[in-house]
N, C-alpha and C positions, 0 to 999 in steps of 0.2 A: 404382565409386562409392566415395570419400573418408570415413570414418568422423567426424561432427562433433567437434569440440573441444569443451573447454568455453567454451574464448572463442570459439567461434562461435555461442551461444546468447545469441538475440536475441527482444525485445520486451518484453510486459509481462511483469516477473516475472524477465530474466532475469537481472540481477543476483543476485538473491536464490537463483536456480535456478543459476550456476554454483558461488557459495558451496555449496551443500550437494554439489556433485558435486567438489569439492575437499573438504569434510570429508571425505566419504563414502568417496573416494580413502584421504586419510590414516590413516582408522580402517582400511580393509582392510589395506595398509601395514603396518600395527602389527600385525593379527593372523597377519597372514606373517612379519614378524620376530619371532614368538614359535612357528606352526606351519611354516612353509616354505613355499614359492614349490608346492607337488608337492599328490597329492591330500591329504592331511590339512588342509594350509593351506587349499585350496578348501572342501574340508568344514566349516572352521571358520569359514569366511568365511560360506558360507549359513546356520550355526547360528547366528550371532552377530546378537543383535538391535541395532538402530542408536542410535544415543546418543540422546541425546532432546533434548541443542543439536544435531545433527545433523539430526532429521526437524524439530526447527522451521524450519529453513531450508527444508525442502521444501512442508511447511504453509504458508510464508507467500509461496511460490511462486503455489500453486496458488491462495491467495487473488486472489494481486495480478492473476494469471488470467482467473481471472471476471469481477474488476471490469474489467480490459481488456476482455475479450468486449463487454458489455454497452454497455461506451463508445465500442467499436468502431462497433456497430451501430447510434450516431447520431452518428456526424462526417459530418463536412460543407462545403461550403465556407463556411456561415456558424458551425461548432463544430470545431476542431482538437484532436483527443488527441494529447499526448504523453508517453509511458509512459516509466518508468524511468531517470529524469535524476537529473546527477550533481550535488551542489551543491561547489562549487570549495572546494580548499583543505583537503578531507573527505573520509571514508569513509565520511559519510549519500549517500545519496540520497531524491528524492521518487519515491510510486510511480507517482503521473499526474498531468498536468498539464492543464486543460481549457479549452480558449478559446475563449466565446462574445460574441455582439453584448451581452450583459448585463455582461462582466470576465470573470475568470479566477479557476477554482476548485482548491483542490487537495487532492486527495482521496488519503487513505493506507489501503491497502486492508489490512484484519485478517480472520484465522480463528477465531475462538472456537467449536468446535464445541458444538452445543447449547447453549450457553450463551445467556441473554436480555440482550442491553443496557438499562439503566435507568438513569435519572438520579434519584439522591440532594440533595435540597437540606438543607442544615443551617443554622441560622440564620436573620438575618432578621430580629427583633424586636428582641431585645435586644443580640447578637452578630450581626457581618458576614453575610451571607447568601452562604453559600459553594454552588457546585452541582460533585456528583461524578460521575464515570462509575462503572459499576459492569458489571463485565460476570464476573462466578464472580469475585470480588476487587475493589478499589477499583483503579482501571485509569486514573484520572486524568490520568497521565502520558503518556497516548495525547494528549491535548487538549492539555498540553503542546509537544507535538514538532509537531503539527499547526501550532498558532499561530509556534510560531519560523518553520514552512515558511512559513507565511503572509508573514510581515514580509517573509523575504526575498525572497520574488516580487515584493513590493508596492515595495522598495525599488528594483527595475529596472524595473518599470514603473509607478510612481506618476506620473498620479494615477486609472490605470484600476483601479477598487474588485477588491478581491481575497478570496475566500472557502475555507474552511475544510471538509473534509470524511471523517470517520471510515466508512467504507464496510465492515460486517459479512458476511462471508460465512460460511454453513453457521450463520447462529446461530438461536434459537429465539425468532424474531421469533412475535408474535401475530397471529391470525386478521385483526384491525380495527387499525388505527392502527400503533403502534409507535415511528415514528419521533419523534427530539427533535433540540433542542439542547441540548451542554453552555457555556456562554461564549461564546455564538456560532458553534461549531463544530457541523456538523448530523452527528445518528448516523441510519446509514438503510442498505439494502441495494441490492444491484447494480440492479436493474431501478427502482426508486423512485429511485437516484439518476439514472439514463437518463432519464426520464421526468419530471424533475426540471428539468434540464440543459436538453432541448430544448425545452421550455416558454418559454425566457428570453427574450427578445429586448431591446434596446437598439441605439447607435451604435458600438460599440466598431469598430474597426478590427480583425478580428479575424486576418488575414494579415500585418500589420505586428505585431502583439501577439505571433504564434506565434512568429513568426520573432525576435523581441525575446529570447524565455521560448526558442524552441532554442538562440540562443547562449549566452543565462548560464547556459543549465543543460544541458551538452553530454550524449549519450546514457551511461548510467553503462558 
């Protein structure tokens, strides 16, 4: 049996998952052109804890993970997932793409361990009425990157309505409630958003829509 590559790591997550096995690559690398290729470089290779741009790419692996699992186990032929698509021209990618008879959602799956998501509003009255993410820092720019993913879904397939979705894994949701919107972007976790998703129903076409959303957004 063939030992995988890294470009042969596929599905959800594994974009993000080959990146950290080429960081991960290149910091060992380094620490054998400092100890040697023999045992001391090995030695130094287990001692050596991992960079910490380095294990975020494995963290937001294993996020993007979960939220596949979860999404997994409600496709369908009336709800198609499509994990880890490339957006043309770029080195983003979306982390899933979700097509039911209601539109198409797109959901970016995040790790914040322990951490609680909260929405900030400021303003209102007298000043604009702004609403923030907050998840351990003002995180905003989560809802950002989401909304750009939004447009450009909506751009290849308008005028099927297209939604927005921030998916927490590992964070320190509460016993009751939890979930919001920021901007019309919904924050919520892997099983709430399952459960969520196959709830919808509408006319969408949703075999023609998949197949629309895998060509402009080929697998990353």
């Amino acid at each position: 049996m063939g030992v995988m590559g890294t470009n042969d790591i596929t599905g959800a997550g594994a974009s993000a998952r080959r990146e950290y096995e080429r960081r991960r690559a290149r910091d060992e690398a380094r620490i054998r052109g400092t100890w040697g290729d023999g045992r001391l470089g090995t030695i130094a290779v287990a001692l050596a804890a991992e960079r910490q741009s380095t294990v975020a790419w494995k963290s937001g692996a294993v996020g993007e993970a979960a939220v596949g699992r979860a999404l997994d186990e409600i496709a369908s032929e009336h709800l198609v997932v499509l994990h880890d698509r490339r957006v043309r021209g770029t080195r983003a990618n979306i982390d899933h793409l979700v097509v039911t008879r209601a539109g198409a959602w797109v959901v970016d799956a995040k790790r914040y361990r322990d951490k609680r998501p909260t929405l900030r509003v400021e303003g209102g009255v007298v000043r604009p009425r702004v609403e923030k993410l907050i998840v351990g820092g003002d995180r905003t720019k989560l809802v950002d990157g989401v909304l750009r993913q939004v447009q450009l879904v909506h751009e290849l397939i308008d005028p099927v309505p297209v939604a927005g979705t921030l998916c927490f894994v590992d964070a320190d949701w509460p016993l009751l409630g939890g979930s919001f919107s920021v901007r019309g972007v919904e924050v919520c976790w892997p099983r709430r958003l399952a459960k969520r998703l196959a709830s919808l129903d509408g006319q969408v076409d949703v075999a023609a829509v998949a197949a629309a959303i895998g060509t402009g957004f080929p697998p990353a």
